[in-house]
C-alpha positions in Angstrom: 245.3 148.1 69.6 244.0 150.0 66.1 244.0 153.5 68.1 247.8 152.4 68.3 248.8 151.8 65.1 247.4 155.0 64.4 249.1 156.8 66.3 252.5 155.2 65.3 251.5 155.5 61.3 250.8 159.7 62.4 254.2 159.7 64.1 256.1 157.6 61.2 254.3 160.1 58.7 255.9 162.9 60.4 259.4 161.5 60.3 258.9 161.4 57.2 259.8 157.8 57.3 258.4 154.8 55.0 257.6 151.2 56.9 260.7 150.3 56.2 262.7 152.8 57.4 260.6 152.5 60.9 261.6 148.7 60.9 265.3 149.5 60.0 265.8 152.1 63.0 263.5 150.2 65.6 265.5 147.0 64.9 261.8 145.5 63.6 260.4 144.0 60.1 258.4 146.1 57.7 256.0 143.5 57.8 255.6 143.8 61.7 255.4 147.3 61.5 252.4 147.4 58.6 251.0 144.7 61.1 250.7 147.2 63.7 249.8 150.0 62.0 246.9 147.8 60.4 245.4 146.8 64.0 246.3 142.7 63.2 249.2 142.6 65.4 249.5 143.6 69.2 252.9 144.8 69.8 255.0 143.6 73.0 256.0 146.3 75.5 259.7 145.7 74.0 258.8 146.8 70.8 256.8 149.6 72.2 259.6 150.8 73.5 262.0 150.5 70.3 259.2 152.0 68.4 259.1 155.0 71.0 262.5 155.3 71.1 263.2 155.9 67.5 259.9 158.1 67.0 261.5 160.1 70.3 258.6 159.9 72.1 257.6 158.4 75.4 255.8 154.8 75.1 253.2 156.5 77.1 252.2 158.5 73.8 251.4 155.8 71.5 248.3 155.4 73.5 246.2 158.6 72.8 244.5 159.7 75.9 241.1 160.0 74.3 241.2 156.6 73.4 238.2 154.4 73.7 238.7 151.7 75.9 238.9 148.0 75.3 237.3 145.2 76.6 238.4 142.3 78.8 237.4 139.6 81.2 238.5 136.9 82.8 241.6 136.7 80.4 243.4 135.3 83.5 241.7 132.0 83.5 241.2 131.7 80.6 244.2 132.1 78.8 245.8 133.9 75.5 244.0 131.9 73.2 240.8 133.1 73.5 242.1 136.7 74.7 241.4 138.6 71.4 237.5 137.8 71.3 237.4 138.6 74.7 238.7 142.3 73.3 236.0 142.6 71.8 233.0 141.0 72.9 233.3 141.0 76.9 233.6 144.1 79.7 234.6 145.0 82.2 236.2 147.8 80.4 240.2 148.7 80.0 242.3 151.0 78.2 244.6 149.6 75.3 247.5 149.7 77.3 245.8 148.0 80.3 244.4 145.4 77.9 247.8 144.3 76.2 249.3 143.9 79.7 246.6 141.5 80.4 246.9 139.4 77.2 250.5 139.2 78.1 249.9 137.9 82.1 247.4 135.8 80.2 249.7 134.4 77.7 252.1 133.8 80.4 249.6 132.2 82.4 249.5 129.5 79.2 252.7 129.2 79.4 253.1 128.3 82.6 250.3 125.8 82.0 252.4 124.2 79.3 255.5 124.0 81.4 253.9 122.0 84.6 252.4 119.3 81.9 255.9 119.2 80.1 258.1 119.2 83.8 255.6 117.9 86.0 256.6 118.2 89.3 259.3 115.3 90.4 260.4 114.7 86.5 264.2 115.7 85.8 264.4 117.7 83.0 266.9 117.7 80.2 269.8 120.2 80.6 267.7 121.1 77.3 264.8 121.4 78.6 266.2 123.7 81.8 267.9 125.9 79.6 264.8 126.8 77.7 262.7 127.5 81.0 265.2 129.1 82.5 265.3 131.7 78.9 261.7 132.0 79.0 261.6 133.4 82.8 264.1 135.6 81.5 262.4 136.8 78.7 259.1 137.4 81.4 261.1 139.6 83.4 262.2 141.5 80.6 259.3 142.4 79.5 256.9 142.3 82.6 259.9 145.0 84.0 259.1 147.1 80.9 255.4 147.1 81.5 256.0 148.4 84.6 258.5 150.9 83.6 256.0 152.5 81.1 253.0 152.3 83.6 255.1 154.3 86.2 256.0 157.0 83.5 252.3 157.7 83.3 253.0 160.2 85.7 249.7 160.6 87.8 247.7 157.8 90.0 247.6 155.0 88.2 243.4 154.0 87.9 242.6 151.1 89.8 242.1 148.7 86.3 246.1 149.4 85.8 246.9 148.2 89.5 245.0 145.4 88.5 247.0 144.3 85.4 250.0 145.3 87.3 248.8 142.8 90.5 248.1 139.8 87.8 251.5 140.6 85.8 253.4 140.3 89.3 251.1 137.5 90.5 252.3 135.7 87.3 256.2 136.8 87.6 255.9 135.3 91.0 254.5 131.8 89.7 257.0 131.7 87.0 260.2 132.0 89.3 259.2 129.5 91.8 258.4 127.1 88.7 261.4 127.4 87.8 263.0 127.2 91.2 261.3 124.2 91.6 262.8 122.4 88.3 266.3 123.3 89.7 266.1 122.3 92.8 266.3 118.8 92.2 269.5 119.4 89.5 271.2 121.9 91.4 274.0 119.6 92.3 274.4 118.7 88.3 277.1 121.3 86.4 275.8 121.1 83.2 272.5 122.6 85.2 274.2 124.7 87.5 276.6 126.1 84.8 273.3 127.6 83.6 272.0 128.7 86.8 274.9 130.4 87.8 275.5 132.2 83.8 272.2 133.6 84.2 272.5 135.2 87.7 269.7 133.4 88.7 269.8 133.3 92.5 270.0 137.4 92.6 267.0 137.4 89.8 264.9 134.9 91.9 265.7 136.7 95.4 265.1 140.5 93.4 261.3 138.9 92.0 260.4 137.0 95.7 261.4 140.0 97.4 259.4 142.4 95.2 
C-alpha cells in the first residue's frame, strides 16, 4: 500500500495540512496517518473514504493509476495472518486496491474461523457473546458495502482480478450472515436475544445480503 501513502502525503502537502491536522478533519490519529503515509499500515476502505473525503477527492484517486501492482495468492485459504508476505513474495498479480480487498475477505475469512470454534454449531451463546457477532456482521457489511461502492465509482469495466475480490468479498458476506443466522436461530424465542436482533434490523439486513 506505499504507492498510497504517497499519494495521500502529496495530497496532505497540498492542503497544506500537517499529520495532525489530516487526523483531526478525517476523524483519524496522527499516528495512523504517519502509519499510512509510511507504507506500515493498510488502511480500511472506511478510512479511505474519511481520508478522501476531507482531501475532496474520490477514494478512487488515492490509488495512482500507474501504480505497480501487488502480489497475492491464495490469501482466501489461508487467511490474514500470513496475507502481508503473500504481498510480497507470491503472484498472481493485483493492483493495491484489489489487494487490500482481499486481505480484508481474508481477514474475515479468520474471523469466521474463530467464530465456529468459539459458537460451534448447537452451543447457546451468551446474550454476550450474540451481541458481539451480531456487531461484527455489522461492521462487515459496512465496510464490504464501501469496497464495493469505491470499485463501482471506477467508472469503466472493472478487470476480471477486481470481479474476483468482489466474488470472495460477497462469497464471505454471504458466509457471515448465515453464521450468524444460525447462532440465532436457536435463541430467537429469548428477549434478551431478540431485543438485539430486532435493534439491529437484522431480518431486513440478512434478507438484503441473501438476496444480493
Amino acid at each position: 500500500m506505499n504507492e498510497v501513502g504517497k499519494e495521500l502525503k502529496r495530497l496532505r502537502l497540498k492542503k497544506g495540512w500537517t499529520q495532525a491536522q489530516l487526523a483531526v478533519y478525517a476523524e483519524s490519529s496522527q499516528p495512523t496517518v504517519n502509519q499510512i503515509e509510511s507504507g506500515v499500515r493498510n488502511p480500511s476502505t472506511r478510512t479511505l473514504e474519511k481520508l478522501a473525503g476531507v482531501l475532496e477527492v474520490e477514494v478512487g484517486d488515492l490509488f495512482p493509476k500507474a501504480q505497480a501492482p501487488l502480489p497475492l495468492s491464495d490469501v482466501w485459504r489461508r487467511g490474514a495472518e500470513e496475507a502481508q508476505k503473500i504481498l510480497r513474495e507470491e503472484g498472481p498479480f493485483f493492483t493495491d486496491f484489489e489487494a487490500l480487498g482481499r486481505v480484508q475477505a481474508a481477514s474475515w475469512n479468520e474471523d469466521l474461523r474463530k467464530w465456529e470454534q468459539e459458537i460451534p454449531e448447537g452451543q447457546i451463546p451468551t446474550a454476550f457473546v450474540f451481541g458481539q457477532i451480531t456487531q461484527w456482521l455489522l461492521d462487515l457489511l459496512v465496510s464490504s458495502r464501501s469496497f464495493e461502492r469505491i470499485a463501482a465509482h471506477n467508472g469503466s469495466e472493472p478487470r476480471d482480478e477486481l470481479k474476483d475480490t468482489l466474488r470472495m468479498i460477497r462469497e464471505v458476506e454471504q458466509r457471515a450472515v448465515e453464521k450468524t443466522r444460525r447462532v440465532f436461530e436457536p435463541v430467537k424465542t429469548r428477549v434478551e436475544f431478540r431485543n438485539i436482533w430486532e435493534e439491529n434490523n437484522m431480518d431486513e439486513i440478512v434478507n438484503a445480503v441473501e438476496s444480493y
